[in-house]
C-alpha positions as CSV (number, residue, x, y, z in Angstrom):
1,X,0.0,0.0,0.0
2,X,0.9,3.8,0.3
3,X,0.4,5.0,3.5
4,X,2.6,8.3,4.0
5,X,4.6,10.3,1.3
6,X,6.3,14.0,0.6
7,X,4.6,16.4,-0.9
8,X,7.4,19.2,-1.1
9,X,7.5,20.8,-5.1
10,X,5.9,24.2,-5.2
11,X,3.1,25.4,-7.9
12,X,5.6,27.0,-10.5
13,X,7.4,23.5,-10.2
14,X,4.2,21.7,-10.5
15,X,2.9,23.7,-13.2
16,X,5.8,23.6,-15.8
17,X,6.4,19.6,-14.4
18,X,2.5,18.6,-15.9
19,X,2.2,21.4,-18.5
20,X,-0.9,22.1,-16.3
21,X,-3.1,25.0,-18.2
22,X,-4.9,26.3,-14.9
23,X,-4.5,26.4,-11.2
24,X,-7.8,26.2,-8.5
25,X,-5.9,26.6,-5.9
26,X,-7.7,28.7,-3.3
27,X,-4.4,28.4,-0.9
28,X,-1.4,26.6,-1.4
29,X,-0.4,23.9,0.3
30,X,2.4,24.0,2.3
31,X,6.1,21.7,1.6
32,X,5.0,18.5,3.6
33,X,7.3,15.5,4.5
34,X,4.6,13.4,6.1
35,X,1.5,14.2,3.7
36,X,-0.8,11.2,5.5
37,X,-4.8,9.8,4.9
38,X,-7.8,12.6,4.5
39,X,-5.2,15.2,4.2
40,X,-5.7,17.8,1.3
41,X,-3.4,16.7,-1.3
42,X,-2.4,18.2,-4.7
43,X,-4.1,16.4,-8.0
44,X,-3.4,16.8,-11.7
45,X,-6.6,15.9,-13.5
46,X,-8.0,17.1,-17.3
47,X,-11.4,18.9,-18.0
48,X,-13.7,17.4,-20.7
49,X,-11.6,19.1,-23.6
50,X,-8.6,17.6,-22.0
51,X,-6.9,21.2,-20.3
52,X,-4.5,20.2,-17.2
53,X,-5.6,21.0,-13.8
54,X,-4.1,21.7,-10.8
55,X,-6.2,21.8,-8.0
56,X,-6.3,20.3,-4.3
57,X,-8.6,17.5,-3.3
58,X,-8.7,15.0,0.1
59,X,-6.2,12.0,-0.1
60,X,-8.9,8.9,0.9
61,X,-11.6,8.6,-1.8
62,X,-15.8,8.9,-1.2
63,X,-17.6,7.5,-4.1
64,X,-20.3,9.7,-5.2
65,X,-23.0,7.2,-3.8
66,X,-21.9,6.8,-0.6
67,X,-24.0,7.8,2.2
68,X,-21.3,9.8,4.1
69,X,-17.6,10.2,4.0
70,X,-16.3,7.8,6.9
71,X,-14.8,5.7,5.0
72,X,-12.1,8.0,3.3
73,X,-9.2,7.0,5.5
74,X,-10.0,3.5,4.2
75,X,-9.8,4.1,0.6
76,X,-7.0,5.7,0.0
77,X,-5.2,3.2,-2.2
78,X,-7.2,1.1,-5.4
79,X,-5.1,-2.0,-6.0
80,X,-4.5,-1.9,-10.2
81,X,-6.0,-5.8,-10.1
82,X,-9.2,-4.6,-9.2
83,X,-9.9,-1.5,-10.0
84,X,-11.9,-2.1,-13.2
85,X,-14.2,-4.2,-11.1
86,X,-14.6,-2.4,-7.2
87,X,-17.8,-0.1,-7.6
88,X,-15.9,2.8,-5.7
89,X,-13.6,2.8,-8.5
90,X,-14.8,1.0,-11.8
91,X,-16.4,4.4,-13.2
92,X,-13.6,6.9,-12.0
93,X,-11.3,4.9,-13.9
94,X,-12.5,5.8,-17.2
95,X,-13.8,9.1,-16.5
96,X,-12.0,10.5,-13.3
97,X,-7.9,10.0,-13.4
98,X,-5.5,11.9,-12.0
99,X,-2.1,12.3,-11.0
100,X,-0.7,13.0,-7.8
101,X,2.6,14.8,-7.3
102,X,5.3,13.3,-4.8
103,X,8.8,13.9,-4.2
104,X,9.4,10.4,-2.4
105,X,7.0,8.1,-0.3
106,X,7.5,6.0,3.2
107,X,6.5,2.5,3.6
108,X,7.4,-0.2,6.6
109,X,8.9,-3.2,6.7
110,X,8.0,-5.8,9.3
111,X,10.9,-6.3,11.5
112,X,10.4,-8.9,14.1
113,X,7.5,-7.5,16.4
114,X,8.4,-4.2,14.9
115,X,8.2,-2.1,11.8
116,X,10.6,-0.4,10.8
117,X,10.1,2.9,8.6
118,X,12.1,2.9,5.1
119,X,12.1,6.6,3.0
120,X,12.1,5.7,-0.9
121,X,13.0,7.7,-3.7
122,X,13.8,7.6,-7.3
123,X,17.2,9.5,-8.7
124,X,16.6,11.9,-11.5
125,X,13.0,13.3,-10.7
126,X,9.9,13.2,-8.6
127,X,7.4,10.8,-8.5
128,X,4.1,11.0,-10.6
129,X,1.5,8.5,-8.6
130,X,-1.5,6.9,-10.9
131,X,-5.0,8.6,-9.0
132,X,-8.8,8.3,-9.3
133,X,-10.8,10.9,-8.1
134,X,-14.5,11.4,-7.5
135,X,-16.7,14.1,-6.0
136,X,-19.3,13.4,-3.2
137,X,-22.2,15.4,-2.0
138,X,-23.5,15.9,1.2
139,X,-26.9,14.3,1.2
140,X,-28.0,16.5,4.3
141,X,-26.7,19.3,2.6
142,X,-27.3,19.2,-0.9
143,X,-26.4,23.0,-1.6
144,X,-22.9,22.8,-0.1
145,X,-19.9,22.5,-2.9
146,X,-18.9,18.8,-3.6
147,X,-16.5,17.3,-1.5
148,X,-13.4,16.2,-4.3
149,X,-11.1,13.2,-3.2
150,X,-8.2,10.9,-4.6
151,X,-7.2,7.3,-4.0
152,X,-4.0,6.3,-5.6
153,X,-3.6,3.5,-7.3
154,X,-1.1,0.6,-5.9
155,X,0.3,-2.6,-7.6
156,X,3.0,-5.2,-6.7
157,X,6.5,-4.2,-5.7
158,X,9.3,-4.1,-8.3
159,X,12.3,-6.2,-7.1
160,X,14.4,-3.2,-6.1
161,X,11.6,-2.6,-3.1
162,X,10.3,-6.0,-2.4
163,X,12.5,-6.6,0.3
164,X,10.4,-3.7,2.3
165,X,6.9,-4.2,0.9
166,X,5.1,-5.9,-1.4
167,X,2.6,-3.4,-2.7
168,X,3.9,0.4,-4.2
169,X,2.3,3.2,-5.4
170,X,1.9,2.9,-9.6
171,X,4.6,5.6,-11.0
172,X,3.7,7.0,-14.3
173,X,6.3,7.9,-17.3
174,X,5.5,11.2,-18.9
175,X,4.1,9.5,-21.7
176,X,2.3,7.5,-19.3
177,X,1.0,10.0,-17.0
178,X,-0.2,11.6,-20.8
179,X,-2.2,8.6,-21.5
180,X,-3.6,8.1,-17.8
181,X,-4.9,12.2,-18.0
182,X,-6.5,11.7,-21.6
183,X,-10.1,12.1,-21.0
184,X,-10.8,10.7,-24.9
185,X,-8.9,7.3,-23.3
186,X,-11.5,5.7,-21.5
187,X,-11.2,1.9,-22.6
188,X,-9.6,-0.1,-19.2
189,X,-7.7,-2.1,-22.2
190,X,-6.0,0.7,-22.7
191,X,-5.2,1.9,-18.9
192,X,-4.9,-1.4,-17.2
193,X,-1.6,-2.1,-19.0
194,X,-0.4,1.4,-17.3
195,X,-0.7,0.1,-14.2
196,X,2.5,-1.7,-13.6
197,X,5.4,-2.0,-11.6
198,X,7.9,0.5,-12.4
199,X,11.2,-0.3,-13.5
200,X,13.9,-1.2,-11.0
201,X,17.0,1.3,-11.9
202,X,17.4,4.5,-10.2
203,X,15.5,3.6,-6.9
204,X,17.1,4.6,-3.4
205,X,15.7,3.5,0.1
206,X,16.5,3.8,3.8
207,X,15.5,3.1,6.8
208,X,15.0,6.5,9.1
209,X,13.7,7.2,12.5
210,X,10.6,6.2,13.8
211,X,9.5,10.1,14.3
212,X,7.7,9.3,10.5
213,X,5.4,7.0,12.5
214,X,3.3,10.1,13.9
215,X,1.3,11.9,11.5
216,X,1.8,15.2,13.7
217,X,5.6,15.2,12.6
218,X,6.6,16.6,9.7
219,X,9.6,18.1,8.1
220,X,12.9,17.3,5.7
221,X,14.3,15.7,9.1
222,X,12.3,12.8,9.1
223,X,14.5,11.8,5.4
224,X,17.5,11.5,7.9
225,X,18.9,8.0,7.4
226,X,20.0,5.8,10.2
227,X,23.0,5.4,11.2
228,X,25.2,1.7,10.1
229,X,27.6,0.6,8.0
230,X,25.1,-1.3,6.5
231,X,23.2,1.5,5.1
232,X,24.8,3.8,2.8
233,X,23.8,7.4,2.5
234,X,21.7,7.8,-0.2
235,X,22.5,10.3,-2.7
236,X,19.9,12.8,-2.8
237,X,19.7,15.5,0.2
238,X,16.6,15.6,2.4
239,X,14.3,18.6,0.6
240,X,16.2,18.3,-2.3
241,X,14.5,17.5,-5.8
């Protein structure tokens, strides 16, 4: 699954990174290190006529039918085996895709009775994770705006990351990500095979501190690697790109 990840590229970087055509940002989120479940989460997504937006939405999806949003926090991954057949995501993946910016993502590896926390990152760029979106409305309120949320699509571990978990987050290649955002695309014969692992070169992970177990921390810190000869430093700087 995908739990946690970092959230740290800024607008300008975001805009020029998806050639996005318009931003609905009311506020801009702040550089986050621990972005985590229900939080408010940048998305990529294409209008009917296929113009890139950049807009914020809540990480933990809410199909459009449900009766109320509890059960966000428990959807926010859609495994890529099933998500042409689950109701809360069969319909948003040919009509409601998305992309969702990260810079690096955390996932644990059982140790023992433990788990221990591993920060993973790919050299030469930030990560672009596979999303579905939808947008819910209040029954009780019918008049408010529509709640907009994101799950993001998971499939097996490549081997360079299997020895820590056994799911990760689907990483889109430009061309890709280009595909995935295509509203004219909306055959799952032609997105399913998107939805792999990606390739094993270029990936980089650590084990850190157990500070990125609590939601409430945040910062560059958490990237800190532990200390052991075991563990080599890994080449890109905590907050770097």
């Amino acid at each position: 699954m995908c739990g946690r990840y970092v959230s740290a590229s800024t607008i300008d970087e975001l805009v020029e990174r998806y050639a996005v055509d318009s931003v609905v940002v009311d506020e801009p989120l702040p550089p986050r290190w621990n972005v985590a479940p229900t939080d408010p989460v940048y998305v990529v997504a294409a209008g009917r006529s296929g113009e890139r937006r950049l807009g914020t939405m809540r990480w933990g999806l809410v199909p459009s039918w449900a009766r109320d949003r509890s059960g966000a926090a428990r959807m926010i991954n859609a495994r890529a085996e099933t998500v042409a057949v689950k109701p809360a995501f069969r319909r948003a993946l040919t009509r409601r895709r998305c992309v969702l910016p990260a810079d690096s993502f955390w996932e644990w590896r059982v140790a023992g009775r433990g788990r221990q926390p591993y920060a993973i990152h790919r050299r030469g760029g930030p990560l672009a994770f596979a999303g579905l979106w939808d947008a819910w409305r209040d029954p009780a309120q019918p008049a408010n705006p529509p709640v907009r949320t994101a799950a993001i699509v998971t499939t097996s571990a490549n081997d360079s990351l299997r020895h820590i978990h056994e799911r990760m987050p689907v990483v889109l290649d430009a061309a890709a990500a280009s595909t995935w955002l295509d509203p004219r695309v909306e055959d799952p014969g032609a997105l399913l095979p998107l939805l792999l692992p990606a390739p094993d070169d270029g990936w980089e992970s650590w084990p850190v501190g157990p500070r990125v177990n609590a939601v409430a921390n945040d910062g560059p810190e958490l990237l800190e690697p532990l200390a052991g000869p075991e563990w080599p430093a890994p080449d890109w700087e905590p907050g770097g790109p």
